[in-house]
GULOTI-836570 format. One record per residue: y, x negated, z negated of N, C-alpha, C in turn; residue in one letter. Coordinates in steps of 0.001 Angstrom, whole numbers, plus 500000, padded with zeros to 6 digits. Each point is the difference from the previous one (the first is absolute). Example, Ala and Ser with C-alpha at 12.3 -4.5 7.8 and 13.67 -1.06 7.14 Angstrom:
BEGIN
+--------+--------+--------+--------+--------+--------+--------+--------+--------+------+
!     ny !     nx !     nz !    cay !    cax !    caz !     cy !     cx !     cz ! code !
+--------+--------+--------+--------+--------+--------+--------+--------+--------+------+
! 494310 ! 486810 ! 492200 ! 501190 ! 500890 ! 500000 ! 501200 ! 499100 ! 500000 !    A !
! 501050 ! 500350 ! 500720 ! 501190 ! 499180 ! 499940 ! 501090 ! 500770 ! 499270 !    S !
+--------+--------+--------+--------+--------+--------+--------+--------+--------+------+
end
This chain:
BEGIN
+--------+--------+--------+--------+--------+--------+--------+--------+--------+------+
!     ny !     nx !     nz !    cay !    cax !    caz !     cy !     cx !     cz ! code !
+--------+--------+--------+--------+--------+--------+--------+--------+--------+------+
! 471516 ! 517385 ! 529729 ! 500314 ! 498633 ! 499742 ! 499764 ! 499685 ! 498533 !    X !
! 499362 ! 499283 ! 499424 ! 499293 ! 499486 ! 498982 ! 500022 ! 498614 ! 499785 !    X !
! 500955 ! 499933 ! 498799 ! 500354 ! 498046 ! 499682 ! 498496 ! 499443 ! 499515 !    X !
! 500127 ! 498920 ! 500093 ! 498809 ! 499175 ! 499537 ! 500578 ! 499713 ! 498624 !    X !
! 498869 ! 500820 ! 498923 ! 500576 ! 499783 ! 498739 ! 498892 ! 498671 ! 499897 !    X !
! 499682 ! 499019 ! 500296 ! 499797 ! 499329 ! 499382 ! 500513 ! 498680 ! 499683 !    X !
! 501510 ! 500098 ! 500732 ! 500905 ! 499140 ! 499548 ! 500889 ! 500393 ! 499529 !    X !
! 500850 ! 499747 ! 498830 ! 501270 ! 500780 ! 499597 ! 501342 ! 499445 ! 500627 !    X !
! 501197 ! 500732 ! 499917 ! 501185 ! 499840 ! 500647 ! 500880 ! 498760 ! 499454 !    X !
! 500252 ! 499316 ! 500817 ! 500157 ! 498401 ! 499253 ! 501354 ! 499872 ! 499555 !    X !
! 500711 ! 501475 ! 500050 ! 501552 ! 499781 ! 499004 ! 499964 ! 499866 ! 499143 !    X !
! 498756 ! 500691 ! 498912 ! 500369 ! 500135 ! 498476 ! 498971 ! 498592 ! 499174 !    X !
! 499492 ! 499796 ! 501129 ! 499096 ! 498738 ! 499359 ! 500576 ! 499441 ! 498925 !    X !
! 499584 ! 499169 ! 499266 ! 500768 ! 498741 ! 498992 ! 499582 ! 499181 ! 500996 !    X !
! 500653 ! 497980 ! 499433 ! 499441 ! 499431 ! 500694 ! 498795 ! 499565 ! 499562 !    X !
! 499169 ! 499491 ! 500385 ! 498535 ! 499840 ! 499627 ! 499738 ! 498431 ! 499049 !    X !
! 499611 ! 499599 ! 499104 ! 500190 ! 498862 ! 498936 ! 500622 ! 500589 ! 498927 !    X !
! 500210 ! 499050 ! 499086 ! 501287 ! 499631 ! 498829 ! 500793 ! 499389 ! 500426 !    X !
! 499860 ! 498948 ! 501307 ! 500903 ! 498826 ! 500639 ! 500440 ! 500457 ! 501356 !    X !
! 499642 ! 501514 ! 500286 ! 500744 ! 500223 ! 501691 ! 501074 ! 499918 ! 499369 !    X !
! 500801 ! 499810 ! 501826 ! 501642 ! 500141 ! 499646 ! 500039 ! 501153 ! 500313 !    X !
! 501388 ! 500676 ! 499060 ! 500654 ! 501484 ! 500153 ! 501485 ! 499132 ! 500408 !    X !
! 500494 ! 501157 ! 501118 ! 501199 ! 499515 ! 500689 ! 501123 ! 500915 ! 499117 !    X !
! 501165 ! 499530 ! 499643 ! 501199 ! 500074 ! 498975 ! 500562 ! 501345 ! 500951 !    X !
! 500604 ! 501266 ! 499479 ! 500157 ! 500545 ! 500631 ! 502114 ! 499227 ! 500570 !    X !
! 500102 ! 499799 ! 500556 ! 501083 ! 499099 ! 500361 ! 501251 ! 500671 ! 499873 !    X !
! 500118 ! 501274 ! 500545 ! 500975 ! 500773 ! 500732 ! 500456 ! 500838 ! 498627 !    X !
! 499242 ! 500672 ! 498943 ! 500786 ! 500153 ! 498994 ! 500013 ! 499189 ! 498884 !    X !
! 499477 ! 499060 ! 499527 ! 500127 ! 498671 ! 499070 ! 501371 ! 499530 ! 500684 !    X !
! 500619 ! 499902 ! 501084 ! 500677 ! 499722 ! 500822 ! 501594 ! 500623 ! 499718 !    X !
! 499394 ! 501188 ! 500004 ! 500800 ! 501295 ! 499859 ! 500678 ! 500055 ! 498283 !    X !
! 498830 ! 499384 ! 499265 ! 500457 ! 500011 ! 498506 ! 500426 ! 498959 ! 499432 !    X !
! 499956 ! 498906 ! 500368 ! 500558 ! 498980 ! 500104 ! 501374 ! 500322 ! 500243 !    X !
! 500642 ! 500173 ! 501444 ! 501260 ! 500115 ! 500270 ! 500963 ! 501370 ! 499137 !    X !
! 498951 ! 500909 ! 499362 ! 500978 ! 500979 ! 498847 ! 500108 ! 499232 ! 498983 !    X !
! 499204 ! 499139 ! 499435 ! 500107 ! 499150 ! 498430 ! 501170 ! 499141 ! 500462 !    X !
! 500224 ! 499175 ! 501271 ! 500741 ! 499099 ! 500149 ! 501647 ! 500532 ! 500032 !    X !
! 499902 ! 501100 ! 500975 ! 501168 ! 501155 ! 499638 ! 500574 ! 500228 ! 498284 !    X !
! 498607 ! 500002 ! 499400 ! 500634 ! 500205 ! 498620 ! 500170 ! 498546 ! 499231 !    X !
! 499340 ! 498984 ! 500451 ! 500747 ! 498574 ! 499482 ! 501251 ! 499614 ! 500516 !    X !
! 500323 ! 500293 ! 501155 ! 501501 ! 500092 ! 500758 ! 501159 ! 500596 ! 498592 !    X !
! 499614 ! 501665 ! 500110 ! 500536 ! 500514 ! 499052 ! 500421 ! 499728 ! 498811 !    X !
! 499010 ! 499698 ! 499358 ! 499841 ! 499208 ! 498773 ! 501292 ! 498759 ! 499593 !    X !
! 499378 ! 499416 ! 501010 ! 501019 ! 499028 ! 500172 ! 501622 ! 499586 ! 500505 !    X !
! 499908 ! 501261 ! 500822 ! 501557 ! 500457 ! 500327 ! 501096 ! 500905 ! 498278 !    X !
! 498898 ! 499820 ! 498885 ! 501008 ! 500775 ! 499557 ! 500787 ! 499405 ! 499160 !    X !
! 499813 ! 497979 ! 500138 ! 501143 ! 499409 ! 499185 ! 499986 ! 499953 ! 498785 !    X !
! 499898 ! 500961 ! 498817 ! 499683 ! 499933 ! 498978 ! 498736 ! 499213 ! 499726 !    X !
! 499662 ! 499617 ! 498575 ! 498828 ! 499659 ! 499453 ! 499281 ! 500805 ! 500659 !    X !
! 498898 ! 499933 ! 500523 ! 498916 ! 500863 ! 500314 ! 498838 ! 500077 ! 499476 !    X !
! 499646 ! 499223 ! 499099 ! 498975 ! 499464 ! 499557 ! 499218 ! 501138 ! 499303 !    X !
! 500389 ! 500969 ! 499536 ! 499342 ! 501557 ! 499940 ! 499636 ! 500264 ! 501030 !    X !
! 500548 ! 500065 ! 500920 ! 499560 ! 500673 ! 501552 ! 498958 ! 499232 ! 501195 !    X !
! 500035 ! 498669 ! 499578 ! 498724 ! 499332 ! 500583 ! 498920 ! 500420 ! 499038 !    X !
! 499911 ! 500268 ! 498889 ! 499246 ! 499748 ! 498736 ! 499338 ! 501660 ! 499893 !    X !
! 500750 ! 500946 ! 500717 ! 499902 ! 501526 ! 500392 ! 499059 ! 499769 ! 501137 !    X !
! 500621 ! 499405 ! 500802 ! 499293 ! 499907 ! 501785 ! 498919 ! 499463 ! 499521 !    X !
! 499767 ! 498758 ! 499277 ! 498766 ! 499381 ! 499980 ! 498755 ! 500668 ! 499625 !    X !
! 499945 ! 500532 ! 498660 ! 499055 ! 501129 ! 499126 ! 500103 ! 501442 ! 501122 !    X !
! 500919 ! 500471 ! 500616 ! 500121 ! 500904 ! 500776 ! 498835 ! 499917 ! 500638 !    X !
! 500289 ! 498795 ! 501864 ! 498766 ! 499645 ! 500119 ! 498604 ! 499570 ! 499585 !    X !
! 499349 ! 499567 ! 499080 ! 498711 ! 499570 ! 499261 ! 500040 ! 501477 ! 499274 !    X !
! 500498 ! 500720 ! 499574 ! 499548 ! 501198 ! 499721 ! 499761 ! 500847 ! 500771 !    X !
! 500680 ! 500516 ! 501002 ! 499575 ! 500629 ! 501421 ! 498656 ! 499548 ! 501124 !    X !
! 499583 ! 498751 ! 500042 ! 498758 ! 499241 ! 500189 ! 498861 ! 500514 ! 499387 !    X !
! 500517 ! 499806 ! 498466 ! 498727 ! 500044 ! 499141 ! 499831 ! 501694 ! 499785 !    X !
! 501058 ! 500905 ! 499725 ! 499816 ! 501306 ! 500682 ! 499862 ! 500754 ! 500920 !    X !
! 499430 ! 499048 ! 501530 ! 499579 ! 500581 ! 500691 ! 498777 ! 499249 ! 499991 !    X !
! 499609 ! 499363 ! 499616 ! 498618 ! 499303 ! 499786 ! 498992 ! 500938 ! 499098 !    X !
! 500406 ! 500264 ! 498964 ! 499021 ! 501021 ! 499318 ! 499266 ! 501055 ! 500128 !    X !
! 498559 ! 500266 ! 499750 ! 499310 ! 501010 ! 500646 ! 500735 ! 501191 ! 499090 !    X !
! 499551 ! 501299 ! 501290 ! 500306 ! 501391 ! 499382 ! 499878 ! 500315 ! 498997 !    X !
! 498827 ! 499391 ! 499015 ! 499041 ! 500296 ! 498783 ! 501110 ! 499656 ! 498840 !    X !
! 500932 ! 498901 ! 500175 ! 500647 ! 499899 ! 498819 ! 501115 ! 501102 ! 499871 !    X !
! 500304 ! 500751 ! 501021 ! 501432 ! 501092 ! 499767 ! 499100 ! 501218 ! 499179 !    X !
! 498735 ! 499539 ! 499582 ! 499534 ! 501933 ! 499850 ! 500559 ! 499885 ! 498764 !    X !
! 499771 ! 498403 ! 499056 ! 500373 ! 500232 ! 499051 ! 501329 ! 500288 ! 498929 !    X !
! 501125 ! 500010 ! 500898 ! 500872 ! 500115 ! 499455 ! 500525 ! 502239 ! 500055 !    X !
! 499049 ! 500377 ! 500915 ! 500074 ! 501206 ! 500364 ! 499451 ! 500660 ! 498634 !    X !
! 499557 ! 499169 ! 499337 ! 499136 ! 501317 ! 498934 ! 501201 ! 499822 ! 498577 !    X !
! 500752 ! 499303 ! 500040 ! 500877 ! 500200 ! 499375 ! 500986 ! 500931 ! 500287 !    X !
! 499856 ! 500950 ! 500862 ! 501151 ! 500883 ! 500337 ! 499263 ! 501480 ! 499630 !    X !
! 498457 ! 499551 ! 499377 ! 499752 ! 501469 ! 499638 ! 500693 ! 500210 ! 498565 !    X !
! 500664 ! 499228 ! 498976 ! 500547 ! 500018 ! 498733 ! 501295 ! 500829 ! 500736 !    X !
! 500385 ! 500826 ! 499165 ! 501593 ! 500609 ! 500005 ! 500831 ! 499239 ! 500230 !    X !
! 500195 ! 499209 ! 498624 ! 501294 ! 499417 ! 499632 ! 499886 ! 498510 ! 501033 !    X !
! 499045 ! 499941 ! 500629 ! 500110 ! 498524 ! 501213 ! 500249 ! 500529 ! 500946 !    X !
! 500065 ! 501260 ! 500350 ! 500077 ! 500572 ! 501594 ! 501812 ! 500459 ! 500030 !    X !
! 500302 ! 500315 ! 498033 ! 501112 ! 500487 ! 500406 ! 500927 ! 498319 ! 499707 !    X !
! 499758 ! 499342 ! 499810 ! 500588 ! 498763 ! 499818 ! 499850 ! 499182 ! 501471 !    X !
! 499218 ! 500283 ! 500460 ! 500000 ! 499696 ! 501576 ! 501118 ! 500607 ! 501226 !    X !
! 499792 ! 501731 ! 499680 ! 501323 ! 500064 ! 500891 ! 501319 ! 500175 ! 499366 !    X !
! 499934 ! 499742 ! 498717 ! 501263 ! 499661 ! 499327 ! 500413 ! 498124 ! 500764 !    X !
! 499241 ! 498943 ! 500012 ! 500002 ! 498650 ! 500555 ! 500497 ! 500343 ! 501159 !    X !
! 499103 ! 500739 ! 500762 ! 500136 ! 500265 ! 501456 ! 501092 ! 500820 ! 500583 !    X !
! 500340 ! 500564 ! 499405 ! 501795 ! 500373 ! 500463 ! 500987 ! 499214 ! 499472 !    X !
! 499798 ! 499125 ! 499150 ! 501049 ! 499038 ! 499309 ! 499880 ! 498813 ! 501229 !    X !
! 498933 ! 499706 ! 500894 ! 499567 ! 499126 ! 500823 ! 500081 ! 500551 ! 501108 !    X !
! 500270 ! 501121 ! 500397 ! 500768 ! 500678 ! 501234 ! 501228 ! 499762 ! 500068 !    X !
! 500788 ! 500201 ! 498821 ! 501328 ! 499699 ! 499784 ! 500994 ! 499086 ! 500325 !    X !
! 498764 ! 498310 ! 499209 ! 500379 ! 499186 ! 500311 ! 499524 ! 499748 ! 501452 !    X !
! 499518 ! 500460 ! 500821 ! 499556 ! 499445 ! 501491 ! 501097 ! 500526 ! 500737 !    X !
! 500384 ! 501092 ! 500037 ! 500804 ! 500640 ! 500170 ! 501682 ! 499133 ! 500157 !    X !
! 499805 ! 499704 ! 498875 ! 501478 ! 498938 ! 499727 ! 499806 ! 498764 ! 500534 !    X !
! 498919 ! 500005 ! 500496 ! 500226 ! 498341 ! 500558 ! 499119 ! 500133 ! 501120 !    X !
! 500791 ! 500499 ! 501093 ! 498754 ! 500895 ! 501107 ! 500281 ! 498658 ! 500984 !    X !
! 500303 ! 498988 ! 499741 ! 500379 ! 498708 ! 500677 ! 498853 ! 499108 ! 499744 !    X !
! 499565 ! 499640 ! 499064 ! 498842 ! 499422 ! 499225 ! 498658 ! 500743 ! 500397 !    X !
! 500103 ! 501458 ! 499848 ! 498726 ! 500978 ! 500217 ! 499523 ! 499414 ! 501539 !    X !
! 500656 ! 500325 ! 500709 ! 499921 ! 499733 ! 501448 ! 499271 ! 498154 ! 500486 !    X !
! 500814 ! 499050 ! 499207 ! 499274 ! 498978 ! 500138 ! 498402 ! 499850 ! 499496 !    X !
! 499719 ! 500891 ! 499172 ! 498647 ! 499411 ! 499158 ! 498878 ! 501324 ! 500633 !    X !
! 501069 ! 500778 ! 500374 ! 499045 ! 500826 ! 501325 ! 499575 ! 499649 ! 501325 !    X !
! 500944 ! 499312 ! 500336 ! 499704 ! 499123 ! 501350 ! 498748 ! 498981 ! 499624 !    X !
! 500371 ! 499210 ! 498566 ! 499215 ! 498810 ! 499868 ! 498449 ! 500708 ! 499285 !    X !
! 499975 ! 501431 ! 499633 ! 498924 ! 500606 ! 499945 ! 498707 ! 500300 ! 501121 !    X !
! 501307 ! 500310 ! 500834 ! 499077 ! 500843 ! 501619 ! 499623 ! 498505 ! 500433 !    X !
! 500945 ! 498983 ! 500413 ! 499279 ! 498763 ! 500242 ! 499147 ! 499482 ! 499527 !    X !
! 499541 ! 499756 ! 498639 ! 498957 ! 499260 ! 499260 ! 498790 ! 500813 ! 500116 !    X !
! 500311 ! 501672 ! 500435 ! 498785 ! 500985 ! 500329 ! 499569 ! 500120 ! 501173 !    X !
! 500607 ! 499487 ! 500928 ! 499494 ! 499665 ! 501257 ! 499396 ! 498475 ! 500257 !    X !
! 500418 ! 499216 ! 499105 ! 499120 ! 498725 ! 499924 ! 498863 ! 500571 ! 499253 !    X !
! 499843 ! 500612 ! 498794 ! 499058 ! 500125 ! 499933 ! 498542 ! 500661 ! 500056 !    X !
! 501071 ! 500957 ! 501259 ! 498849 ! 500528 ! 500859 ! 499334 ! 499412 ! 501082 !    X !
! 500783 ! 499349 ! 500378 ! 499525 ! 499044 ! 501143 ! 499077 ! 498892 ! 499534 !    X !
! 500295 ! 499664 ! 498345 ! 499395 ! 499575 ! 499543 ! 498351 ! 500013 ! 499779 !    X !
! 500009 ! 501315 ! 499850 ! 498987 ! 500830 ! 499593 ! 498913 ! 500275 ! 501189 !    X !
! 500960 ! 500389 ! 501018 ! 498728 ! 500068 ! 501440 ! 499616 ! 498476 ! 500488 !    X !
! 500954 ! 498931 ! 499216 ! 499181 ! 498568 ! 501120 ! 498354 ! 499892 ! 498846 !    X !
! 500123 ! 501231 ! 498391 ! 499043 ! 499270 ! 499303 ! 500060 ! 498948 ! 499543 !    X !
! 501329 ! 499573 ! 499059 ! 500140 ! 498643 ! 499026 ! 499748 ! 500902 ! 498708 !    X !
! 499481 ! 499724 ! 499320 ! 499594 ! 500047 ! 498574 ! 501340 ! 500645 ! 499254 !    X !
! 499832 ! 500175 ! 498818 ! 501700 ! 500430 ! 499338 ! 500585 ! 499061 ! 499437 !    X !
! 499322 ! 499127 ! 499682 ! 500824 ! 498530 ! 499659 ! 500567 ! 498887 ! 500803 !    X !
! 499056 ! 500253 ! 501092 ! 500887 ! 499241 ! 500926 ! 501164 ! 500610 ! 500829 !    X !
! 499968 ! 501793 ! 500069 ! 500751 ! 500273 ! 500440 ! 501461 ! 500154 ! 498985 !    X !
! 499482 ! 499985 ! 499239 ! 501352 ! 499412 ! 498465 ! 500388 ! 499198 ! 499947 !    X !
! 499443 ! 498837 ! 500192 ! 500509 ! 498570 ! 500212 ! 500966 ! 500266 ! 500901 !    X !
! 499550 ! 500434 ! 501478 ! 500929 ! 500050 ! 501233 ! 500985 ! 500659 ! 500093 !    X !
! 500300 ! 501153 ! 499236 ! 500691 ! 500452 ! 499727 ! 500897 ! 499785 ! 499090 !    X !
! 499481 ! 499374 ! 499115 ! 501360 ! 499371 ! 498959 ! 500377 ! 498868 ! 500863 !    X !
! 499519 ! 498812 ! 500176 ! 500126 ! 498700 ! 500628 ! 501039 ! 500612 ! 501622 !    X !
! 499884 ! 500952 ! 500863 ! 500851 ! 500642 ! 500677 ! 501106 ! 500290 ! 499210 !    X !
! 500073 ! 500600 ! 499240 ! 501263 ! 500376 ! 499220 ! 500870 ! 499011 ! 499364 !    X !
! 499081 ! 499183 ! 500000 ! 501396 ! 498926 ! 499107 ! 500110 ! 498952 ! 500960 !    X !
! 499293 ! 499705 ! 501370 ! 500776 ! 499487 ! 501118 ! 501297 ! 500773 ! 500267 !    X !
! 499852 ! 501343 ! 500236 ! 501406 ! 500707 ! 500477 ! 500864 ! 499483 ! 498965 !    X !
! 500036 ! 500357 ! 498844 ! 500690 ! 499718 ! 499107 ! 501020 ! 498656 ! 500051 !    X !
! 499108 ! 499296 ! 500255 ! 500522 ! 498312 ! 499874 ! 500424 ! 500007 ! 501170 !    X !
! 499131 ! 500418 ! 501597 ! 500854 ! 499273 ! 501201 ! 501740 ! 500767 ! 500072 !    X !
! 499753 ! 501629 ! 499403 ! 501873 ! 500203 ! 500088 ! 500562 ! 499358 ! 499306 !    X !
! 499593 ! 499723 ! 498919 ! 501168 ! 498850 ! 498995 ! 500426 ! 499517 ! 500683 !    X !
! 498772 ! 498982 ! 500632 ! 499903 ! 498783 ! 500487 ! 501222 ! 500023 ! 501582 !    X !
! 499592 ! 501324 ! 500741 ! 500858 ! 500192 ! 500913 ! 501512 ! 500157 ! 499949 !    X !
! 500128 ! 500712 ! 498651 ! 501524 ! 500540 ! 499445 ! 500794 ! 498588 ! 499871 !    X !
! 499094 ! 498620 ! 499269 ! 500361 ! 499190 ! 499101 ! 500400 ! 499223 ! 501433 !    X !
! 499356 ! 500087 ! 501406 ! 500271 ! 498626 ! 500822 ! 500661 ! 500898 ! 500467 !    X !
! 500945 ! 501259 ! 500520 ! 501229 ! 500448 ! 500464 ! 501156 ! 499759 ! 499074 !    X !
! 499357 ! 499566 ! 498755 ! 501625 ! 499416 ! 499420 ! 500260 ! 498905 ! 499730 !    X !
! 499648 ! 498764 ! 501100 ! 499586 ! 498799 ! 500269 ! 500926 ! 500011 ! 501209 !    X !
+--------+--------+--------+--------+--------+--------+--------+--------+--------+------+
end
């Protein structure tokens, strides 16, 4: 049995243009949405000024976007700084001081791990519909600060 290679397998295709449509992957944009909104809920349940902690969440998300947007090529460069001594030993000197603190606040760790694995499954899904890295940055931030706003927004009309 012998495939006919002279058509290829139409999963990995792109779509064909600059102007086809690519379909949104739904189910985890979906998925990340409702963890950001979880954490605008939060946010907002804690009564105090919060205005650090939206202002955390906000840069949180648009930095997690734009760091999963970036090609491989830019991490090589921060690697050649670890051939110096005194940066490698100032690194896991940082890096157990930053275990420490994760450690102590294994409440926080856990949220921005959840909202990690989510934004990495959008933007894998991202990645197989074939959107570009900017548009899949856009979607991914612009996802993130819907969640954000609809838990406020949800928290704010249960105390109505």
């Amino acid at each position: 049995m012998t495939r006919d290679r002279s058509t290829p397998p139409q999963a990995n295709r792109p779509p064909a243009g600059p102007t086809a449509r690519r379909q949104l992957p739904s189910a985890s944009l979906g998925f990340l949405v409702l963890t950001y909104s979880v954490l605008g809920w939060t946010i907002a349940d804690f009564g105090q000024p919060g205005w650090l902690w939206w202002l955390f969440s906000i840069l949180l998300g648009l930095g997690l976007s734009l760091l999963l947007s970036l090609p491989l090529s830019y991490w090589r460069v921060p690697m050649r700084w670890f051939q110096l001594e005194i940066v490698s030993f100032l690194s896991v000197f940082v890096g157990a001081f930053t275990v420490v603190l994760l450690l102590a606040w294994i409440h926080v760790l856990m949220v921005v791990l959840l909202l990690l694995s989510a934004m990495t499954l959008a933007r894998l899904d991202l990645l197989t519909a074939h959107f570009p890295r900017w548009q899949s940055c856009l979607i991914l931030a612009a996802a993130s600060q819907i969640g954000l706003a609809s838990g406020w927004i949800l928290h704010w009309l249960m105390l109505i």
